[in-house]
TIKETI-269583 format. One record per residue: residue number from 1; residue in three letters; x, y, z of N, C-alpha, C in turn. Coordinates in Angstrom, 2 decimals, padded with zeros to 5 digits. Each point is the difference from the previous one (the first is absolute). Last residue first. Layout:
% residues N
(site NUM; ALA; (X; Y; Z); (X; Y; Z); (X; Y; Z))
...
***
This chain:
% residues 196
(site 196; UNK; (-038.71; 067.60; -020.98); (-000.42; 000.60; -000.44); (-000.17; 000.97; -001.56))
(site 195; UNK; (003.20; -003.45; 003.96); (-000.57; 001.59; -000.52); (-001.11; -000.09; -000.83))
(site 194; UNK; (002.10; -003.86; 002.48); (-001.14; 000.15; 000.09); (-000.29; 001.93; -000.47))
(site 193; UNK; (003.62; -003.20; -000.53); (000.39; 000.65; 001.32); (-001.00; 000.93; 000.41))
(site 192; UNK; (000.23; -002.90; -003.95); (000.47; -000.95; 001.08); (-000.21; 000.63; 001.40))
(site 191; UNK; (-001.40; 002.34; -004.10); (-000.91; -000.96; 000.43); (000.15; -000.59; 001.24))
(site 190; UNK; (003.19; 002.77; -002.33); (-000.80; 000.83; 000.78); (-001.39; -001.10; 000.64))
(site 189; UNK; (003.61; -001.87; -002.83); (000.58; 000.37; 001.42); (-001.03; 000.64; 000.81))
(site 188; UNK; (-001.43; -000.71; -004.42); (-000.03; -001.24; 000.61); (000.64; 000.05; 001.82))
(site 187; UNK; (-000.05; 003.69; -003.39); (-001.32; -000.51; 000.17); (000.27; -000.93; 001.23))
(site 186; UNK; (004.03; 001.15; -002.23); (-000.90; 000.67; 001.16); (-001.45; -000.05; 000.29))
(site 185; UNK; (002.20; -002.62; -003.05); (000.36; -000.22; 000.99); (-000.24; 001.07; 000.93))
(site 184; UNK; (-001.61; 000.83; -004.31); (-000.82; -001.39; 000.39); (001.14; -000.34; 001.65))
(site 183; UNK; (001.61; 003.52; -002.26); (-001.18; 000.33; 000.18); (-000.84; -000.90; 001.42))
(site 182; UNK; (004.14; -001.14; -002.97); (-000.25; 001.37; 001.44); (-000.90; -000.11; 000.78))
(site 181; UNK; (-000.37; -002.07; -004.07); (000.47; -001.39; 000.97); (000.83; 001.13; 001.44))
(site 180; UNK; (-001.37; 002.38; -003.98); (-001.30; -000.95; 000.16); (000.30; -000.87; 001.45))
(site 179; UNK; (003.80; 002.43; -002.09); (-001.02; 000.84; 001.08); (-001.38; -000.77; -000.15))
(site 178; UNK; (003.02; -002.18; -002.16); (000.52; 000.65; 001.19); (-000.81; 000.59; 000.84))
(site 177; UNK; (-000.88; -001.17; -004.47); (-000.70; -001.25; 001.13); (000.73; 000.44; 001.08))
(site 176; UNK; (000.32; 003.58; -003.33); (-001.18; -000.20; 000.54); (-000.36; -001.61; 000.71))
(site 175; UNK; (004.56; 001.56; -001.63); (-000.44; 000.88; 000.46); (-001.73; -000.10; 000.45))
(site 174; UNK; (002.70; -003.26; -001.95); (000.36; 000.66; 000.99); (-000.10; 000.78; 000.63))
(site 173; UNK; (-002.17; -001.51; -004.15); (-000.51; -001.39; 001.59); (000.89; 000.49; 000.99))
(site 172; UNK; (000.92; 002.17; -003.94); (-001.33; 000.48; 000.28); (-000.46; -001.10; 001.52))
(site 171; UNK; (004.03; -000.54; -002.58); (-000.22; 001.11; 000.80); (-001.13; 000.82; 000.56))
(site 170; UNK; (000.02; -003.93; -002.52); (001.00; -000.04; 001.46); (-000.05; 001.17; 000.22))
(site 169; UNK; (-002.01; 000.19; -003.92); (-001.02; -001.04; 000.73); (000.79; -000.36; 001.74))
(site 168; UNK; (001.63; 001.99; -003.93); (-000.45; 001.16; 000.82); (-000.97; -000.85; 000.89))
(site 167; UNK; (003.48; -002.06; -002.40); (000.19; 000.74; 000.61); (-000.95; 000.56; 000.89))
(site 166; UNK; (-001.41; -003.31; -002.94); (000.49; -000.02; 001.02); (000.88; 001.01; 001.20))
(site 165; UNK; (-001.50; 001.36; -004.38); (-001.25; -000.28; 001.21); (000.46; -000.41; 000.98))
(site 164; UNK; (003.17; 001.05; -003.62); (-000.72; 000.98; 000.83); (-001.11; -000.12; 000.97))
(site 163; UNK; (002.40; -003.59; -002.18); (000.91; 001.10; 000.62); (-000.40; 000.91; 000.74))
(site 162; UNK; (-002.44; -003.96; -003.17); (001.56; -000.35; 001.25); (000.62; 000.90; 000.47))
(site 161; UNK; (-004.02; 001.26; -002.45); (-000.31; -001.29; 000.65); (001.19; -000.33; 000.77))
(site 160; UNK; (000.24; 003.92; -002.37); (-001.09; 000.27; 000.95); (-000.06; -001.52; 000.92))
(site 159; UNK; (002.81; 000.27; -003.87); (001.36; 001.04; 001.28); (-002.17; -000.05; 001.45))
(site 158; UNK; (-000.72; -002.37; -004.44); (001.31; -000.82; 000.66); (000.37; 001.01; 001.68))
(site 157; UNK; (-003.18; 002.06; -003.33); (-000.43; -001.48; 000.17); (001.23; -000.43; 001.33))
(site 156; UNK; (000.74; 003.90; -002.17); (-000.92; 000.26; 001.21); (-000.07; -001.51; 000.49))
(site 155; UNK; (002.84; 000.53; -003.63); (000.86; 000.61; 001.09); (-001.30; -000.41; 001.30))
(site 154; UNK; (-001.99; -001.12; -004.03); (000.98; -001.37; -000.09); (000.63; 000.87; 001.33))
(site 153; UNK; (-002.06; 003.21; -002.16); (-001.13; -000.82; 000.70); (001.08; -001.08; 000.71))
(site 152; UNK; (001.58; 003.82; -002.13); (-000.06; 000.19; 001.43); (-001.12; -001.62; -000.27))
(site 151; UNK; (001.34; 001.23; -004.17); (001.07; -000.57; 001.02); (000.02; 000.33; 001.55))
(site 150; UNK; (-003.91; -000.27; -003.37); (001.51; -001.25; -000.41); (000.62; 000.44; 000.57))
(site 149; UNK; (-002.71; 003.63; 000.99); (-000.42; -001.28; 000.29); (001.02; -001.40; 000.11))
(site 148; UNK; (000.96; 003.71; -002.67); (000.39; 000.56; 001.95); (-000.75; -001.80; 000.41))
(site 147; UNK; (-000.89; 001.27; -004.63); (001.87; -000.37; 000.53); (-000.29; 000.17; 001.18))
(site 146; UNK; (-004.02; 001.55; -001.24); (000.10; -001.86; -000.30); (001.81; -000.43; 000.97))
(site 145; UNK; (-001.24; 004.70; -000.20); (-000.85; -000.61; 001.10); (000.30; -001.97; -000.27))
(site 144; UNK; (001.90; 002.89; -003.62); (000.61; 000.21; 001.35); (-000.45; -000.74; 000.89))
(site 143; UNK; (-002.52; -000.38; -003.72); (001.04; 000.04; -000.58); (000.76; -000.56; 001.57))
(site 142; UNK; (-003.19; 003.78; 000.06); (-000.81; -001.77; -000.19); (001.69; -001.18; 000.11))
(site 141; UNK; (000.61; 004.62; -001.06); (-000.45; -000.22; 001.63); (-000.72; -001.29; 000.10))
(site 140; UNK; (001.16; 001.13; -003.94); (001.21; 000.07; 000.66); (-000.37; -000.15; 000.91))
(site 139; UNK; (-003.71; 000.39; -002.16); (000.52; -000.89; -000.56); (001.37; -000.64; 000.66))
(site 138; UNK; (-001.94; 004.41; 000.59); (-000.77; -001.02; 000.48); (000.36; -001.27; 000.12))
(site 137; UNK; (002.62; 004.80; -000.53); (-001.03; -000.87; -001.12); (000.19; -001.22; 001.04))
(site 136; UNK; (002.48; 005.42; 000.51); (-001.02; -001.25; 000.76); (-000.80; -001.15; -001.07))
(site 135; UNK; (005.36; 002.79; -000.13); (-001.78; 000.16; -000.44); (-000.49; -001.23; 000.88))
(site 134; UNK; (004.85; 000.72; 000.94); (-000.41; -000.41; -001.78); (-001.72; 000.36; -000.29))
(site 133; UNK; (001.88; 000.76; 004.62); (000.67; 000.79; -001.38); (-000.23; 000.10; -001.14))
(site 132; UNK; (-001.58; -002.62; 003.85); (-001.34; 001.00; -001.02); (001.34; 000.92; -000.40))
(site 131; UNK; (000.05; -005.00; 001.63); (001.34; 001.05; -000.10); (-001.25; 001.51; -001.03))
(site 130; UNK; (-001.28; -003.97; 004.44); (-000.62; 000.32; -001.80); (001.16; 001.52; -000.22))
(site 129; UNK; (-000.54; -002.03; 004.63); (001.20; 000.09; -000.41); (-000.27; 000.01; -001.97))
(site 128; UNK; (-003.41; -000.26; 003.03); (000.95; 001.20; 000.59); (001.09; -000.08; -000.61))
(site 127; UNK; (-003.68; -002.67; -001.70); (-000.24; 001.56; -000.39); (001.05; 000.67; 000.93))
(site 126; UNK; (000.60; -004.43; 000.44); (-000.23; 000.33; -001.99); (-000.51; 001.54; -000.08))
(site 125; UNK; (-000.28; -002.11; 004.49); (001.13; 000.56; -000.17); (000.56; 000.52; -001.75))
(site 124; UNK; (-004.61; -001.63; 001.50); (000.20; 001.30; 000.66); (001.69; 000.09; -000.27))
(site 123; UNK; (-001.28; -003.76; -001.67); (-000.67; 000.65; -000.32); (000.21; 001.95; 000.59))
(site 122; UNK; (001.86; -003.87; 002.19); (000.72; 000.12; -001.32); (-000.93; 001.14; -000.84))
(site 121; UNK; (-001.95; -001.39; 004.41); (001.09; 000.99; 000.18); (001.05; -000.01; -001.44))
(site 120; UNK; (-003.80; -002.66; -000.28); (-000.79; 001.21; 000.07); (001.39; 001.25; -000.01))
(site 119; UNK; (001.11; -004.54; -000.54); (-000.88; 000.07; -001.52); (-000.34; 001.27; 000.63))
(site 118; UNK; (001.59; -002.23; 003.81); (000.76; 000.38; -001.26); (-000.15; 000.31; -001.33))
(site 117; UNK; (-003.18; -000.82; 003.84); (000.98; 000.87; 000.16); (000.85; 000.37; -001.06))
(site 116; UNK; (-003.00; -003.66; 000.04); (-000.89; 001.23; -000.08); (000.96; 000.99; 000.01))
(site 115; UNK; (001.69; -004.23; 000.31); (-001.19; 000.07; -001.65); (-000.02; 001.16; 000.59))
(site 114; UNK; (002.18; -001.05; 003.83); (000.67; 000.46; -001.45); (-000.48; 000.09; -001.52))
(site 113; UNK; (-002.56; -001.42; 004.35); (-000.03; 001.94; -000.01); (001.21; 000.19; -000.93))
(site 112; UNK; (-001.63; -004.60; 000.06); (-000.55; 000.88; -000.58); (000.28; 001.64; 000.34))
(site 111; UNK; (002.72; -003.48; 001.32); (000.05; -000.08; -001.47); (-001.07; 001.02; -000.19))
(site 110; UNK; (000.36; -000.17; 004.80); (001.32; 000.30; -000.51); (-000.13; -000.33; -001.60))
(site 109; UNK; (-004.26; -002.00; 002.23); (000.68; 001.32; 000.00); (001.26; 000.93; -000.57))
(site 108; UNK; (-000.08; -004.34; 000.13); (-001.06; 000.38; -000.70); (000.07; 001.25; 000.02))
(site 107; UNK; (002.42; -002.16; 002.87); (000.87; 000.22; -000.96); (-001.00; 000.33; -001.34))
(site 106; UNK; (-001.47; -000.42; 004.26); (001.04; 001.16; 000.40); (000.39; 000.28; -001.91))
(site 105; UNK; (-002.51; -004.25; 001.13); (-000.72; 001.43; 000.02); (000.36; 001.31; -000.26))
(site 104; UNK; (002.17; -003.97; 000.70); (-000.13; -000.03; -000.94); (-001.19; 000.83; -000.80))
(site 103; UNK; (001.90; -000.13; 004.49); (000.96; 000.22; -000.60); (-000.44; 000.10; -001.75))
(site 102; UNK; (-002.90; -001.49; 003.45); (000.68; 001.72; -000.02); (000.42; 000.22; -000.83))
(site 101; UNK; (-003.26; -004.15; -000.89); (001.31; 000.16; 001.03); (000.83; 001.77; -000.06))
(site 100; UNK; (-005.71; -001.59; -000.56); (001.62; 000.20; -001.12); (001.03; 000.48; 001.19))
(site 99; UNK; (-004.86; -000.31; 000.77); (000.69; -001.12; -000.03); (001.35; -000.30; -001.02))
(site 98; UNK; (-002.41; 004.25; 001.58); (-000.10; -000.61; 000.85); (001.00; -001.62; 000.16))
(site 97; UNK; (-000.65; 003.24; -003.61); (000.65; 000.39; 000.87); (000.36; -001.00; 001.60))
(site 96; UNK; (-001.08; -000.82; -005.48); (-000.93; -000.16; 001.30); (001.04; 000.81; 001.12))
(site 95; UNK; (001.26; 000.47; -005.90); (-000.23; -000.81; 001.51); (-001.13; 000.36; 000.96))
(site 94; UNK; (-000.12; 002.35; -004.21); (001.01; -001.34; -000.13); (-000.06; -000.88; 000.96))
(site 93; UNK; (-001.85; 004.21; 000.57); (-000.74; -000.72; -000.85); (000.34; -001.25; -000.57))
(site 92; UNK; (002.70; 002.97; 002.63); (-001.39; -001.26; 000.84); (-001.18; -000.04; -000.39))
(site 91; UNK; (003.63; 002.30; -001.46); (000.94; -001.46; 000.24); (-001.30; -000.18; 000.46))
(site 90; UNK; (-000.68; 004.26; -001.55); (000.01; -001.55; -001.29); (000.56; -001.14; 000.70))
(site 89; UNK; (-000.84; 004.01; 003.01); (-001.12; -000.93; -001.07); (000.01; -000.90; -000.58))
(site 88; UNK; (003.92; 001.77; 002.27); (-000.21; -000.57; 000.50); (-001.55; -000.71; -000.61))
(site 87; UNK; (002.07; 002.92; -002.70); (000.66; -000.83; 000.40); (-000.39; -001.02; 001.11))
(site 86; UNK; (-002.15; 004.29; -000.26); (-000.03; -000.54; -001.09); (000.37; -000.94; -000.43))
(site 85; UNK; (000.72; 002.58; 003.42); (-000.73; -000.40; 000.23); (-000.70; -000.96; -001.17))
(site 84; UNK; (004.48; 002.23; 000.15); (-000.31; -001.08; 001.32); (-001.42; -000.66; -000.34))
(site 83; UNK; (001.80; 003.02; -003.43); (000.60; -001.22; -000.21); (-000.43; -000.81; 001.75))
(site 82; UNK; (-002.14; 004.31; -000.78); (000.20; -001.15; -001.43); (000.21; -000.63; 000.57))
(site 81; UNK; (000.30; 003.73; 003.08); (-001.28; 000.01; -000.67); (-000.59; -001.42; -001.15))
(site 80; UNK; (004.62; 000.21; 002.64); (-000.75; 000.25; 001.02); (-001.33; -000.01; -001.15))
(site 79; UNK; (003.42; 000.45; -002.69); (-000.14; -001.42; 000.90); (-000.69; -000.26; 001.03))
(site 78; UNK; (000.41; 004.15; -002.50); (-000.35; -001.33; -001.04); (-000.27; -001.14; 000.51))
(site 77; UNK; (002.31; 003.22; 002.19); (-001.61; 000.35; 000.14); (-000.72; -000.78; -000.61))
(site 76; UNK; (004.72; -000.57; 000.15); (-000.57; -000.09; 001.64); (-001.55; -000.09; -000.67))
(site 75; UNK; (002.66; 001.24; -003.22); (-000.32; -001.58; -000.15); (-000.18; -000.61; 001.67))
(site 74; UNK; (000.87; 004.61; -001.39); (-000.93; -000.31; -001.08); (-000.45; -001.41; 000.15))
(site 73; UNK; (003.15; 002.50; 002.81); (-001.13; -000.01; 000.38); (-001.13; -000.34; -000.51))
(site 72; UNK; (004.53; -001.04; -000.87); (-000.59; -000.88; 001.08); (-001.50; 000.96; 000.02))
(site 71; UNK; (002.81; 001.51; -003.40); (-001.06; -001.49; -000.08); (-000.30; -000.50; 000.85))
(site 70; UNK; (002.13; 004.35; 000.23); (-001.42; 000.06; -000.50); (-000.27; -001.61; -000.20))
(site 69; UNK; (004.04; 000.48; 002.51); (-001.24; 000.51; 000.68); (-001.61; -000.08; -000.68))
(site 68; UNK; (004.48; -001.39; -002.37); (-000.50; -001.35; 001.32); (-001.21; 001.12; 000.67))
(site 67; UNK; (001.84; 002.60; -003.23); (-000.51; -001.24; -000.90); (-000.58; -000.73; 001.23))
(site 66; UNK; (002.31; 003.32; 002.18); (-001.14; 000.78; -000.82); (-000.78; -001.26; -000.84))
(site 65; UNK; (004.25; -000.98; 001.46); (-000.47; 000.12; 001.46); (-001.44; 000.72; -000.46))
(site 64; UNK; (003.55; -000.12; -003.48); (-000.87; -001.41; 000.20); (-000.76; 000.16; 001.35))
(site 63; UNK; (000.25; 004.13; -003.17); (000.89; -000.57; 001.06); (-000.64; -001.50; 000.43))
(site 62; UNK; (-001.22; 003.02; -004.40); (-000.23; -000.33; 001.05); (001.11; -000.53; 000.30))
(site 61; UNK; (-001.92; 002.39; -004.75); (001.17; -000.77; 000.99); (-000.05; 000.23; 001.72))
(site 60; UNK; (-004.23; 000.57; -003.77); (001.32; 000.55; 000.24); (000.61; -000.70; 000.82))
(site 59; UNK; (-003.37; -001.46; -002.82); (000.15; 000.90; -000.65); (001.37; 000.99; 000.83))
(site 58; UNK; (-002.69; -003.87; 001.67); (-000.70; 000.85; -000.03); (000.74; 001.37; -000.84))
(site 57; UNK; (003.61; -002.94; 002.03); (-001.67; -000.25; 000.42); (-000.71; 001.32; -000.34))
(site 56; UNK; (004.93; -001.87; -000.41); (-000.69; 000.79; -001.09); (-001.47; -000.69; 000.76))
(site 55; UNK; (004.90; 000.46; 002.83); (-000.81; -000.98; -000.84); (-001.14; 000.41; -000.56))
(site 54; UNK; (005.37; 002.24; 001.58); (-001.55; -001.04; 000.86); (-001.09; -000.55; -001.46))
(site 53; UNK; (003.94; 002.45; -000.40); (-000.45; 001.12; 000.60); (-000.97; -000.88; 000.28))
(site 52; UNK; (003.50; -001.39; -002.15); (-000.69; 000.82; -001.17); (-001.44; 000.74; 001.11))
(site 51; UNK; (004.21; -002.04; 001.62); (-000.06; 000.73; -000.78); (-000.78; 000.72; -000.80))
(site 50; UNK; (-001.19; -002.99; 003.84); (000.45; 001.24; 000.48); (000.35; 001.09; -001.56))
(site 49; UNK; (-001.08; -004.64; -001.02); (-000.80; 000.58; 000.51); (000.22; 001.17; 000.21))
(site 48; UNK; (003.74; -002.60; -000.88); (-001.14; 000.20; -001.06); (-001.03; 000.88; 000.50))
(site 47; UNK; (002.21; -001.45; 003.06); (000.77; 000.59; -000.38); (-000.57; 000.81; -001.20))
(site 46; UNK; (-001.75; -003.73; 001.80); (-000.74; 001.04; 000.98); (001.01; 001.24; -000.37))
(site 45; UNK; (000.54; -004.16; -002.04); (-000.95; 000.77; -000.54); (-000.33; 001.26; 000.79))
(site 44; UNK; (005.31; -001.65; -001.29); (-001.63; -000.54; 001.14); (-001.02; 000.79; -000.23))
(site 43; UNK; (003.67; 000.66; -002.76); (000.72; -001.45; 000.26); (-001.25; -000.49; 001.05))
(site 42; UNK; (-000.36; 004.00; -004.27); (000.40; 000.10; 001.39); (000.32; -001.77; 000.30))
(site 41; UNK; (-001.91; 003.10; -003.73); (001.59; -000.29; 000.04); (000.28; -000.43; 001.30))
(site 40; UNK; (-004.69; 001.49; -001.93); (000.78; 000.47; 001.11); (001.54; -000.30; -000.45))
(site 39; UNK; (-002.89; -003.06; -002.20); (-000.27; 001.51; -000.56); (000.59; 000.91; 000.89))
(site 38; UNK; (000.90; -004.15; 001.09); (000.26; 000.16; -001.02); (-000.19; 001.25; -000.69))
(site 37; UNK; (-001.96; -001.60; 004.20); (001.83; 000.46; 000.31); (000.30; 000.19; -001.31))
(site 36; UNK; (-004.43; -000.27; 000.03); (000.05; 000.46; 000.35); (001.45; 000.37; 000.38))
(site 35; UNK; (-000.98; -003.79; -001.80); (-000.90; 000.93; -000.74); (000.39; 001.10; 000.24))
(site 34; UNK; (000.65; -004.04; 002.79); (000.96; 000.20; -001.05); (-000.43; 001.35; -000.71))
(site 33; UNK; (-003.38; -000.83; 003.42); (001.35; 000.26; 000.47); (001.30; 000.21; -001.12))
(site 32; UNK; (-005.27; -001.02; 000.15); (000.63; 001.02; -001.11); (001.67; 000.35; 000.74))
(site 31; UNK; (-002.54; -003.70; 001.58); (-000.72; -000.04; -001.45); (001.36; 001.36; -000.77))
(site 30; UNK; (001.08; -001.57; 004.98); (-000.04; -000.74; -000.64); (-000.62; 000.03; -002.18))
(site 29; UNK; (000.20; 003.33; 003.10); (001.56; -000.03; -000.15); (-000.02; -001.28; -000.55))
(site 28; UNK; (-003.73; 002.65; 000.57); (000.93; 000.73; 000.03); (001.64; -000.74; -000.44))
(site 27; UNK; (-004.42; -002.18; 001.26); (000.03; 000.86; -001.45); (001.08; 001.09; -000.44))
(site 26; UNK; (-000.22; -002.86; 004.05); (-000.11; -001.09; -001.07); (-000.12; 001.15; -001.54))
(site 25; UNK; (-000.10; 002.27; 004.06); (001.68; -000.83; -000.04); (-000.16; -000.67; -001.10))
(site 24; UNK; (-004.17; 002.05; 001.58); (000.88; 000.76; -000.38); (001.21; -000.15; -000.81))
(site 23; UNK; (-002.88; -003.44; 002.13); (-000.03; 000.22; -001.60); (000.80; 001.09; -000.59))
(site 22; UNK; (000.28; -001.12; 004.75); (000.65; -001.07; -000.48); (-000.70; 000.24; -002.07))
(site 21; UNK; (-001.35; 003.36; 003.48); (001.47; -000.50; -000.07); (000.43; -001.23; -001.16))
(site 20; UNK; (-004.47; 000.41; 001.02); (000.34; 001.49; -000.35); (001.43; -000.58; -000.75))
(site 19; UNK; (-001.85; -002.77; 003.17); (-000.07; -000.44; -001.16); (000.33; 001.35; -000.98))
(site 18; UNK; (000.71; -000.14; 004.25); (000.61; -001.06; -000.10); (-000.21; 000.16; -001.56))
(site 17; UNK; (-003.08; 002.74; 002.03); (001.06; 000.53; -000.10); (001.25; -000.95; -000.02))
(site 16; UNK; (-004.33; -001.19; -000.38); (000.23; 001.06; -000.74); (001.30; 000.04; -000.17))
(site 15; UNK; (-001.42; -002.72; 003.31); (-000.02; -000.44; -001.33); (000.63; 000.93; -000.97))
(site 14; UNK; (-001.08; 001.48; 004.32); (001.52; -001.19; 000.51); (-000.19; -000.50; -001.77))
(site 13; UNK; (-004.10; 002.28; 000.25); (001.00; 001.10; 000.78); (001.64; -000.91; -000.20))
(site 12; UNK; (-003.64; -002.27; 000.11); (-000.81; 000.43; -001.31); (001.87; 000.84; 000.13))
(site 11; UNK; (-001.01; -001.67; 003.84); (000.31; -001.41; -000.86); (000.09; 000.74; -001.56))
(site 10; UNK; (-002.04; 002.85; 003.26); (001.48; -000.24; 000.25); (000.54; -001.12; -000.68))
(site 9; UNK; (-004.58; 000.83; -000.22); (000.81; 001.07; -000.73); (001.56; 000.29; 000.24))
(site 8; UNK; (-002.75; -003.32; 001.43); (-000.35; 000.22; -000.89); (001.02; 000.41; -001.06))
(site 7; UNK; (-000.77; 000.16; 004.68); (001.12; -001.26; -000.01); (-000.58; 000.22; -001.78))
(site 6; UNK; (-002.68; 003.11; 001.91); (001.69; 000.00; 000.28); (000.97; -000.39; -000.91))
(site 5; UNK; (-005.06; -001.84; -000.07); (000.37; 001.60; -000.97); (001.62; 000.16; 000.34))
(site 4; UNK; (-000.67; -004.53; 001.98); (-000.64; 000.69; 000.39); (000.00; 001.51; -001.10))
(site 3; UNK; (001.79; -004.40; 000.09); (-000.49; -000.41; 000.51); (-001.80; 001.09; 000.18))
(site 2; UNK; (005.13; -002.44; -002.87); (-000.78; 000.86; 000.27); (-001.46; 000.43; 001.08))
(site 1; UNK; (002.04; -004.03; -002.49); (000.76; 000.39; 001.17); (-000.50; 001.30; 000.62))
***
């Protein structure tokens, strides 16, 4: 869909930040939500949260608006440098671009930037959220990086193919076939009335 570096990085841009969100939530309230009202005493996590002063990244407690900022920018850049161009490689080593139906092109794509994405951004999150209270050993961080996987892969798989692409895939055809089909009709008016 994409067309141009821009349309690139704005498709890259409308992803992130859909997808930011929606793991924020999945690790916060869906994985460690009980966990967290329990050790707190509290009845909602974001209650939980506020009490104990936000969320353990990197050894100190953070504000969730601080967690959603540093991973969007960790998994924008990841995704703009890795997961686009890289992703689109392996689907068309698989397929023919030319003679493979979009859709089933689209959806090549969409499985491989989750092989690549979620194994790299779990990895990078095993070290932001690694509890270095207890000491650093390897093993734990190995350990961690695996658990994150088992349970963000199965969230990415499913929430990227039926939720988040399509999403960003409409909102992305609203904002750039609009002004494509602008564009292209002023062209066409300026033809009729002989501009230039």
């Amino acid at each position: 869909m994409p067309q141009n570096k821009f349309q690139k990085l704005m498709f890259a841009l409308i992803t992130v930040i859909i997808t930011v969100h929606a793991y924020v939530f999945f690790s916060l309230y869906v994985i460690n939500g009980n966990t967290l009202m329990a050790i707190n005493g509290e009845n909602s996590v974001i209650a939980a949260i506020n009490k104990q002063g936000g969320v353990m990244m990197c050894g100190r407690m953070l504000p969730i608006w601080a967690i959603i900022l540093v991973e969007f920018c960790l998994a924008y850049t990841l995704e703009i440098f890795v997961g686009q161009p890289l992703s689109f490689k392996f689907a068309s080593k698989v397929f023919d671009v030319k003679n493979t139906h979009p859709v089933l092109f689209e959806t090549a794509i969409i499985c491989a930037t989750v092989g690549i994405m979620c194994p790299a951004m779990s990895f990078i999150a095993a070290f932001l959220y690694y509890p270095y209270y207890m000491g650093f050993n390897i093993f734990t961080l190995l350990a961690n990086w695996l658990k994150l996987i088992c349970f963000n892969f199965p969230f990415a798989y499913f929430t990227q193919l039926f939720f988040i692409q399509p999403t960003v895939r409409t909102i992305f055809k609203m904002i750039f076939v609009r002004k494509e089909k602008q564009n292209s009709t002023s062209k066409n008016e300026k033809k009729l009335i002989g501009v230039k």
